[in-house]
C-alpha positions in Angstrom: 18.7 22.6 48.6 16.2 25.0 46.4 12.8 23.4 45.5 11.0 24.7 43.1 7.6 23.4 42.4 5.7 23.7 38.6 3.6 21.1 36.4 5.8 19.6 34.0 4.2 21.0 31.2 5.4 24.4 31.9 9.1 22.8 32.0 9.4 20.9 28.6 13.0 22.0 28.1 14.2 19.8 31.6 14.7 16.7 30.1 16.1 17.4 26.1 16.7 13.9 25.8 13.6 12.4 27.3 11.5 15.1 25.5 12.9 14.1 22.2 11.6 10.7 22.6 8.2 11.4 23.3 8.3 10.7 27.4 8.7 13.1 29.4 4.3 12.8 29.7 5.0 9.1 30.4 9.0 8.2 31.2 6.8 4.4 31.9 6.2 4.3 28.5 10.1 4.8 27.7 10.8 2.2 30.0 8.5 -0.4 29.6 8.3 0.6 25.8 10.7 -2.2 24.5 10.9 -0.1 21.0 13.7 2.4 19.2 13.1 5.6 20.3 15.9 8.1 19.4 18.0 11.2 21.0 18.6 14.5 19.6 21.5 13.7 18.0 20.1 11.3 15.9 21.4 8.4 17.6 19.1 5.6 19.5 18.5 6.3 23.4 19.0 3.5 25.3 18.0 2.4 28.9 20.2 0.6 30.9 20.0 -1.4 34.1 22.0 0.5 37.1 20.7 -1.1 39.6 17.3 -2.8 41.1 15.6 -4.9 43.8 16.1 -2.5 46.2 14.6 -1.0 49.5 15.9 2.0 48.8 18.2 3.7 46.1 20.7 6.9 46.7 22.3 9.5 44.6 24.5 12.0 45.2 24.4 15.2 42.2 28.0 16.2 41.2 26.5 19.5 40.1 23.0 21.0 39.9 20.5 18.5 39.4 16.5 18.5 38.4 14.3 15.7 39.9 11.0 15.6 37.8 8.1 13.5 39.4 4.8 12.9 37.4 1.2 12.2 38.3 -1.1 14.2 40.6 1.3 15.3 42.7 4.0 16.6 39.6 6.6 18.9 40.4 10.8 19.8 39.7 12.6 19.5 42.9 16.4 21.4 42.4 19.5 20.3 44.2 22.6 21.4 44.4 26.3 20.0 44.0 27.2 17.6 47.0 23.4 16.5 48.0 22.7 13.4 48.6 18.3 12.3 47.7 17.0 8.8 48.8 14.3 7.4 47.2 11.9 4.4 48.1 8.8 2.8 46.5 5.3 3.1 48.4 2.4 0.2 47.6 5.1 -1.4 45.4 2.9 -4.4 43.9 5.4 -6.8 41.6 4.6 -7.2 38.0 2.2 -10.4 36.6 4.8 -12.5 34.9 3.6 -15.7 32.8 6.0 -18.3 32.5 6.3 -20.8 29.4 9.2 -23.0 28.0 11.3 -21.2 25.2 12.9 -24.5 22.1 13.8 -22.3 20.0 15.1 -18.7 19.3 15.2 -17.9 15.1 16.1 -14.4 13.1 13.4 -13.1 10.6 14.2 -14.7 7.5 14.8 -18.7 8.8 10.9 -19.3 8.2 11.6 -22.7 6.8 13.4 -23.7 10.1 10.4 -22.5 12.1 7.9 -24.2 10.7 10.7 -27.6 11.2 10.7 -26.6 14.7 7.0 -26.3 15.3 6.4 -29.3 13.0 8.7 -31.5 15.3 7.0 -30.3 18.1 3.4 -30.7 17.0 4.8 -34.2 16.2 5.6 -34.7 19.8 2.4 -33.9 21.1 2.7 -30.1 22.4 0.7 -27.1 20.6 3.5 -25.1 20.2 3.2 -20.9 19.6 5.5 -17.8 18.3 6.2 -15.2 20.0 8.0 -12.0 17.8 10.5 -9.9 20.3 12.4 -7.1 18.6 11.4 -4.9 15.6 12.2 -3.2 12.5 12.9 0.4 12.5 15.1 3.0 10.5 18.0 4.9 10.6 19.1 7.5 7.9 17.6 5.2 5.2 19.0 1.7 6.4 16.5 -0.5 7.8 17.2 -2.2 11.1 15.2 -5.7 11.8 16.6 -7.5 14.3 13.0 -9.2 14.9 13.1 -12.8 16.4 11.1 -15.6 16.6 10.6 -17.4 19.8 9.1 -20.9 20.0 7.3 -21.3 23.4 5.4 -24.7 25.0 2.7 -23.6 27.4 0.2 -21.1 27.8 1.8 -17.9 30.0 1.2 -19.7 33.2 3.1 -20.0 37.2 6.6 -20.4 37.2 6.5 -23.8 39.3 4.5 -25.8 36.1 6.7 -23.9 33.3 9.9 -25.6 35.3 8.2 -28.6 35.6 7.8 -28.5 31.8 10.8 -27.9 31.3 12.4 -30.3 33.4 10.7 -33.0 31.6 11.4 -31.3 27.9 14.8 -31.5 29.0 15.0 -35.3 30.2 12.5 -36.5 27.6 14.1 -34.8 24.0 17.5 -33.9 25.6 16.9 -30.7 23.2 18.6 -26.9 24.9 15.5 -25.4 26.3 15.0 -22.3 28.7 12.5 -20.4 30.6 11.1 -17.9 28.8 9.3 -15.1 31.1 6.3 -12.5 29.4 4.7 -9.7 31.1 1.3 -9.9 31.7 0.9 -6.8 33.4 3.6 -4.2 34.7 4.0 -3.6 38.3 2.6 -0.7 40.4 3.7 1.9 43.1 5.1 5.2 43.6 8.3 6.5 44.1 9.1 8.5 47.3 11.9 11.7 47.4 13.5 12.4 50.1 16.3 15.6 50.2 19.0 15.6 52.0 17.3 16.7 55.3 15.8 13.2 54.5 12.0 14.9 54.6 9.5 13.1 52.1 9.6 16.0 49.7 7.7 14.3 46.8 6.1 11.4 45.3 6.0 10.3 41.6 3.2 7.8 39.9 5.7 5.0 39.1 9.1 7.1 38.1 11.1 10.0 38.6 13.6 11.3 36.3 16.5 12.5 37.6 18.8 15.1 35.5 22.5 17.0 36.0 23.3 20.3 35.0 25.4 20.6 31.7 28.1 17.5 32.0 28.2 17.3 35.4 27.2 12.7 36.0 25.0 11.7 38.5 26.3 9.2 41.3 24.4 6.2 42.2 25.6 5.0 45.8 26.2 1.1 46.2 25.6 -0.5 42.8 25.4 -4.0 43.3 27.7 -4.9 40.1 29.1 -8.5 38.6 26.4 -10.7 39.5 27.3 -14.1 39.6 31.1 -13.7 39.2 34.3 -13.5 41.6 34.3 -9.4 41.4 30.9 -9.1 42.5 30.2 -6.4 44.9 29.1 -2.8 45.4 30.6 0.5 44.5 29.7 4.3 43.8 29.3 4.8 40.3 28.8 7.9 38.3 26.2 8.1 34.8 25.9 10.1 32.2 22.8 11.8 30.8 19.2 10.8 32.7 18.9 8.6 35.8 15.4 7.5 36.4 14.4 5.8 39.8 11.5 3.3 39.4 9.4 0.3 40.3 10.7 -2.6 39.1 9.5 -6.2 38.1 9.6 -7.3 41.4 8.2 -4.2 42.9 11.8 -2.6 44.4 13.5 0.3 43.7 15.3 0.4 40.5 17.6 2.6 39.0 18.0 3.2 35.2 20.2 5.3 33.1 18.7 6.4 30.0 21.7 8.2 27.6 22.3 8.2 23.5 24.0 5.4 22.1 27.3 7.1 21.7 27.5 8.2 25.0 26.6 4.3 26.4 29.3 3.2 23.7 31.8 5.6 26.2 30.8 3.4 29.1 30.9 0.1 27.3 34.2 -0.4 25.2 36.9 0.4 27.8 34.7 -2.2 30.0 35.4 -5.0 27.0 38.7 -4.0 25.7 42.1 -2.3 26.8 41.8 1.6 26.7 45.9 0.8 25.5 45.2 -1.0 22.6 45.8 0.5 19.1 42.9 2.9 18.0 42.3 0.2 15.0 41.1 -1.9 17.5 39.3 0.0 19.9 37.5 1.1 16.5 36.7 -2.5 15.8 35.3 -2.9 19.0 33.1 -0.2 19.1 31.5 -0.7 16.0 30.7 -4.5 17.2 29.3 -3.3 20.6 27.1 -0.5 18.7 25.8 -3.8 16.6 25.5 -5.6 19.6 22.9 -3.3 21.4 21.5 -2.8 18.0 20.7 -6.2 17.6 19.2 -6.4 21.7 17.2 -3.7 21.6 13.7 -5.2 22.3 15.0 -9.0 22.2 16.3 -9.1 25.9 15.0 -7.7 29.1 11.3 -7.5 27.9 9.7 -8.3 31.3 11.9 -5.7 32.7 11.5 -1.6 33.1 15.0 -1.5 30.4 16.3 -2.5 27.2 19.6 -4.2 28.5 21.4 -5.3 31.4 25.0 -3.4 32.5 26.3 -7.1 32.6 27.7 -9.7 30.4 24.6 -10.9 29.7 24.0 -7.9 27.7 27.4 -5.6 27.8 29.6 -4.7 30.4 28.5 -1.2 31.4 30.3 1.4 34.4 29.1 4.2 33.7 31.2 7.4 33.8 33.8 5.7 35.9 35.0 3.2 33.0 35.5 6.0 30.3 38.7 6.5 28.6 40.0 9.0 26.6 41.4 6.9 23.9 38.2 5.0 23.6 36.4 8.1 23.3 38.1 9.0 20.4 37.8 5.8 18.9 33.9 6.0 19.3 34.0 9.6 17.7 36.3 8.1 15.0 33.7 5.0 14.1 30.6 7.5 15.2 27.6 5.5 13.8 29.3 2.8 12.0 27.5 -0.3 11.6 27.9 -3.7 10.0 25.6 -4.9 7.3 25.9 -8.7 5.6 25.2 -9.5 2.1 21.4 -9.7 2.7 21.0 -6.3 4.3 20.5 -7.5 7.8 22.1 -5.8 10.6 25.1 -8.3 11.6 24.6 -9.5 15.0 28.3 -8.5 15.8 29.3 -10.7 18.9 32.6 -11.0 20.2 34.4 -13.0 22.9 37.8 -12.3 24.2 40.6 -14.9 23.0 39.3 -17.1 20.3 42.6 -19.7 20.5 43.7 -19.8 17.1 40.5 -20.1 15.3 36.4 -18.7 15.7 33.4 -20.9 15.7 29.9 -21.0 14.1 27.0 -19.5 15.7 24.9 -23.1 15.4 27.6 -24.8 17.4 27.6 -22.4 20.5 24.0 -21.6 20.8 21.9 -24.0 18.6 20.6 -20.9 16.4 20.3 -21.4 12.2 23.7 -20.9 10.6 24.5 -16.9 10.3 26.5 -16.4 7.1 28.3 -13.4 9.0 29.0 -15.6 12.0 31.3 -18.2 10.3 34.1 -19.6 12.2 37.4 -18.7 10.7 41.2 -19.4 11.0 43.0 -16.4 13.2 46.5 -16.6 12.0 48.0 -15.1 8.3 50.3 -17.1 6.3 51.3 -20.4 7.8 50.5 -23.1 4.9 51.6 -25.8 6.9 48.6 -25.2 9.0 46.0 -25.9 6.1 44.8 -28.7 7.8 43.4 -26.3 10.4 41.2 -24.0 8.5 38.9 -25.0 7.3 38.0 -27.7 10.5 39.6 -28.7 13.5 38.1 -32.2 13.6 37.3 -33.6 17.1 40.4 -36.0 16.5 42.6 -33.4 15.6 41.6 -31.0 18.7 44.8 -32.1 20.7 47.1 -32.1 17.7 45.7 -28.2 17.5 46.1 -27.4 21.2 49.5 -29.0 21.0 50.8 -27.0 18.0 50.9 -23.6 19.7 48.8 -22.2 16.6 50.2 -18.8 15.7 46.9 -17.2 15.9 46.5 -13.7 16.3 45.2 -13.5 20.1 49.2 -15.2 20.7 50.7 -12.6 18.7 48.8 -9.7 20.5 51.5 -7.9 23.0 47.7 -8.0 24.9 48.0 -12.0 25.3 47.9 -13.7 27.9 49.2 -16.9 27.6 47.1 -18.8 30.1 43.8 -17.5 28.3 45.7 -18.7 24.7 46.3 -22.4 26.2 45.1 -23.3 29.7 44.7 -26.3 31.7 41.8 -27.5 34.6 42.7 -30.1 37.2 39.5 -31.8 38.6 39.8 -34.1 41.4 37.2 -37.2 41.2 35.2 -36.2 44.2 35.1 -32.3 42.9 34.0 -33.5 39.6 32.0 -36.4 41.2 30.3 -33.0 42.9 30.0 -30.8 40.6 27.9 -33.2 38.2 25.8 -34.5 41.1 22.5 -33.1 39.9 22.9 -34.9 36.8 22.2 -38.1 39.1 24.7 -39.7 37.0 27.0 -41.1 40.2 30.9 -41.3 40.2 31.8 -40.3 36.6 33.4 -42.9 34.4 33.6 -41.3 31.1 33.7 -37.6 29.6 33.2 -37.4 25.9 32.9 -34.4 24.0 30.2 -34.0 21.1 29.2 -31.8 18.5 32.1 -30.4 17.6 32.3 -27.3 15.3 34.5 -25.6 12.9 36.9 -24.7 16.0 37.0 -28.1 17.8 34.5 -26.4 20.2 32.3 -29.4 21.9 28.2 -28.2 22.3 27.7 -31.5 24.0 29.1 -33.2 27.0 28.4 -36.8 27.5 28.9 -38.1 30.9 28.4 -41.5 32.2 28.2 -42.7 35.4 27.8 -45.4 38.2 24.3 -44.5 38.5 23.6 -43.5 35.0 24.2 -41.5 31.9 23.5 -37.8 30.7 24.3 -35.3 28.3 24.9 -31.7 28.9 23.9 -29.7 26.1 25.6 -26.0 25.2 28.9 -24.5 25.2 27.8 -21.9 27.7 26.2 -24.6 29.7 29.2 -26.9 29.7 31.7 -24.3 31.0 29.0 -23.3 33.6 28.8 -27.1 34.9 33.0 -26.9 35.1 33.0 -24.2 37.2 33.2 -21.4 34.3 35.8 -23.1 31.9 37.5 -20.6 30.0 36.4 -22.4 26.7 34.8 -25.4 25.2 37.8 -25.9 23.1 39.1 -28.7 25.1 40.7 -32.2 24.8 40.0 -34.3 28.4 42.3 -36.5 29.9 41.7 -39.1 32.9 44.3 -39.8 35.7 43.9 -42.9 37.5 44.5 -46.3 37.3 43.5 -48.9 34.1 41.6 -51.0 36.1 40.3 -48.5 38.9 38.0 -45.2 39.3 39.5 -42.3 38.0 41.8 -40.0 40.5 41.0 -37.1 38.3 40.4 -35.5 35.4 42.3 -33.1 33.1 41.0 -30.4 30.8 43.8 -29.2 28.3 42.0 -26.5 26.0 42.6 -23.3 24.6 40.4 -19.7 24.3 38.7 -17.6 26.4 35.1 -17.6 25.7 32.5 -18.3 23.4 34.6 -17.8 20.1 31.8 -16.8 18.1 32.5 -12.9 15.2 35.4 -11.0 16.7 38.4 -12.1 18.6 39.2 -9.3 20.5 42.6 -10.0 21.3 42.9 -10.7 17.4 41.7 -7.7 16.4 44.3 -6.0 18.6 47.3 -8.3 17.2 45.4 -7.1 13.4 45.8 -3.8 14.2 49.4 -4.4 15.5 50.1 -5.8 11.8 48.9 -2.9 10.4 45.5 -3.7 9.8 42.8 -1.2 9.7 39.0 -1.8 11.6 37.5 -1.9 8.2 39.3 -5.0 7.2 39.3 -6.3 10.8 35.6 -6.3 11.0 35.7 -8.3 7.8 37.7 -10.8 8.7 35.8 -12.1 11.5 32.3 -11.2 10.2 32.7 -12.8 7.0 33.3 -10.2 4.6 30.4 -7.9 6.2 30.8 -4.1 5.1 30.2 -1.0 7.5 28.0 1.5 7.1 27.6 4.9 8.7 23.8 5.6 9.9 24.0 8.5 11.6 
């Protein structure tokens, strides 16, 4: 190990990256910033969740590394290829959080359904407020507003009284509603180094930024990763550019990684689509992930020391260890490629994995104004016989849809997966019975799907019961409830007999996910039939065009 000790003003070539964006005085600022800030290259930087909650975080350098602290006690500790550095949090005090209930969640440019929602809920008694998350900012002469509006009930207060709100929003209006958290004040504490002797070496005011040599990643050791899902675990993962070891909302150890957007992209698309797929594809998708973190940036994670999560919630993000070479040239290829709609807006450029023969309309999965570039479309070319189908899968015509083995695209992929194209759940009554037992509804004795959109995709799920009745609203929510269905593009069918309680109950559906912009599987059965990312993109985004801003 070499230490070398100097103020960080003397050193402001250590961090190129960092520097460029104005933070190497106040890396904080970078992560608590919730703004576009930009790399060298042109590109946005991006911070990403590694890992957090922690009593202490470890990394081992691959090559020569630079540790920068901050504060009274700044210096650059060295290290060399093969060390391993600990670091823990002293006087970590959490963050003040305020807690209110979020109804709504609108894009600049939908004033007239804000003022309907705040009208509706001035009618009902509440004093409701905005709250803008996001921003507008530009990129080689394209503005970028991905701004939002979110409707809140409640003054930022505890978190007890805002889920007592919103328990009774949600039993009194039976409208979606979520907990919405603001920062009040950011949380407090220093960060501790310790080398690989394991001697307290040094001690940062609230961050230390942690850099490798040329190329070389930096390893973070026992990632907690897939929260909330059968893979979740821990594992050694290596990261590009900066790693910076903080405090975070709940006054642990954090780790974040702080890189260009084209080098996240690296560790994003081989995460959401096969590395084996044709380049036409993997181009597709990494033009709608560069949209995706384009439209988050600022909107998500706001009471948190990062921009985005390494999760679905956000993007699936490993790191060094998910790159690919053929998705590395696909990013090069599609470098800074964008999609715009017909309005100029950035297009929100979602994506799910097998949409089952036909996409669905934003409004339908998650209760947002209709997005003319998130309209839900047919996935198969030709078939006239299946006009029926395009423009609408009624809710009486979902089984006759599921039945017909649509050609879609995701079926044609050589990708496909059959059981993700058409699948089928088994619930016995007592699991089911289970499952909804929080609803209070009792034994169930009916299942009807509601609010069906341009898929056959239900946003409702009305359940009665021995005890009562009650209605689960929101395709994400429904699959939730059901054990993570693979879709909400489902027919149900009871087992049982006429006259008796139900032995169990039967979901036949089809897709794999939310089915909202690009079917990733169809993209790859497009590029399959020849089609190029371009035209792809414009399929399933409504005719949007791309656009290269850096």
């Amino acid at each position: 190990m070499r230490v070398l000790l100097a103020l960080l003003s003397l050193v402001p070539a250590l961090l190129p990256a960092l520097a460029h964006a104005g933070a190497l005085d106040d890396p904080l600022d970078l992560l608590w910033g919730n703004r576009m800030r930009f790399a060298q290259d042109g590109s946005p930087l991006v911070t990403v969740r590694i890992d957090e909650g922690k009593d202490e975080l470890s990394v081992l350098a691959q090559g020569a590394i630079r540790i920068s602290s901050v504060g009274p006690e700044a210096k650059v500790l060295l290290g060399d290829a093969g060390e391993r550095w600990r670091f823990r949090i002293r006087g970590g005090v959490a963050a003040e959080l305020g807690y209110a209930v979020q109804v709504a969640d609108l894009s600049f440019g939908h004033e007239e359904a804000v003022r309907a929602v705040v009208e509706r809920w001035e009618g009902r008694g509440f004093d409701p407020r905005l709250v803008t998350v996001g921003g507008v900012f530009g990129i080689a002469g394209r503005v970028i507003d991905n701004r939002r509006y979110a409707v809140l009930l409640g003054a930022p207060g505890g978190r007890a009284s805002a889920e007592k709100l919103l328990e009774e929003v949600r039993s009194s209006f039976g409208e979606a509603s979520v907990l919405y958290t603001e920062l009040v004040r950011r949380p407090r504490g220093e960060v501790e180094i310790y080398d690989p002797a394991g001697r307290l070496v040094g001690v940062s005011a609230g961050a230390a930024v942690i850099e490798a040599e040329g190329k070389r990643g930096i390893t973070v050791l026992q990632v907690e990763h897939d929260q909330g899902y059968a893979s979740h675990g821990r594992s050694d993962r290596s990261y590009r550019g900066q790693v910076v070891i903080t405090v975070d909302a709940g006054g642990k150890a954090a780790a974040v990684s702080v890189l260009p957007m084209e080098e996240l992209l690296r560790g994003i698309v081989p995460s959401e689509i096969f590395a084996s797929a044709p380049s036409e594809a993997l181009q597709a998708q990494a033009v709608a992930a560069r949209g995706e973190v384009l439209a988050k940036i600022g909107v998500r994670h706001r009471a948190d020391p990062y921009l985005l999560c390494p999760e679905q919630h956000c993007q699936v993000y490993k790191g060094l260890s998910g790159e690919h070479r053929r998705t590395d040239e696909a990013i090069a290829l599609s470098r800074g490629e964008v999609l715009f709609g017909h309005s100029g807006r950035l297009v929100d450029s979602v994506y799910s994995s097998t949409c089952g023969g036909h996409t669905e309309n934003n409004e339908i999965v998650w209760g947002t104004p209709p997005d003319p570039n998130l309209r839900g479309v047919p996935d198969w070319i030709g078939h006239p016989e299946l006009q029926r189908f395009e423009e609408k899968v009624s809710r009486q015509d979902v089984a006759a849809f599921i039945d017909a083995r649509i050609p879609g695209m995701c079926a044609q992929a050589s990708f496909s997966r059959a059981d993700k194209f058409r699948w089928e759940r088994r619930f016995s009554a007592a699991e089911l019975n289970g499952l909804v037992a929080g609803l209070g509804v009792g034994k169930v004795i009916s299942l009807v799907p509601g609010g069906v959109g341009v898929s056959g995709r239900a946003s409702t799920l009305s359940i009665t019961g021995t005890a009562g009745a009650a209605t689960v609203e929101g395709e994400l929510v429904i699959r939730r409830l059901l054990k993570n269905l693979n879709s909400s593009l489902f027919v149900i069918e009871r087992e049982g007999p006429e006259d008796g309680p139900a032995t169990a109950w039967v979901f036949r559906g089809g897709g794999w996910g939310h089915g909202v912009g690009m079917c990733q599987m169809g993209a790859i059965g497009r590029a399959e039939a020849g089609h190029d990312h371009a035209a792809i993109l414009r399929h399933y985004y409504n005719g949007a065009e791309l656009f290269r801003i850096y």
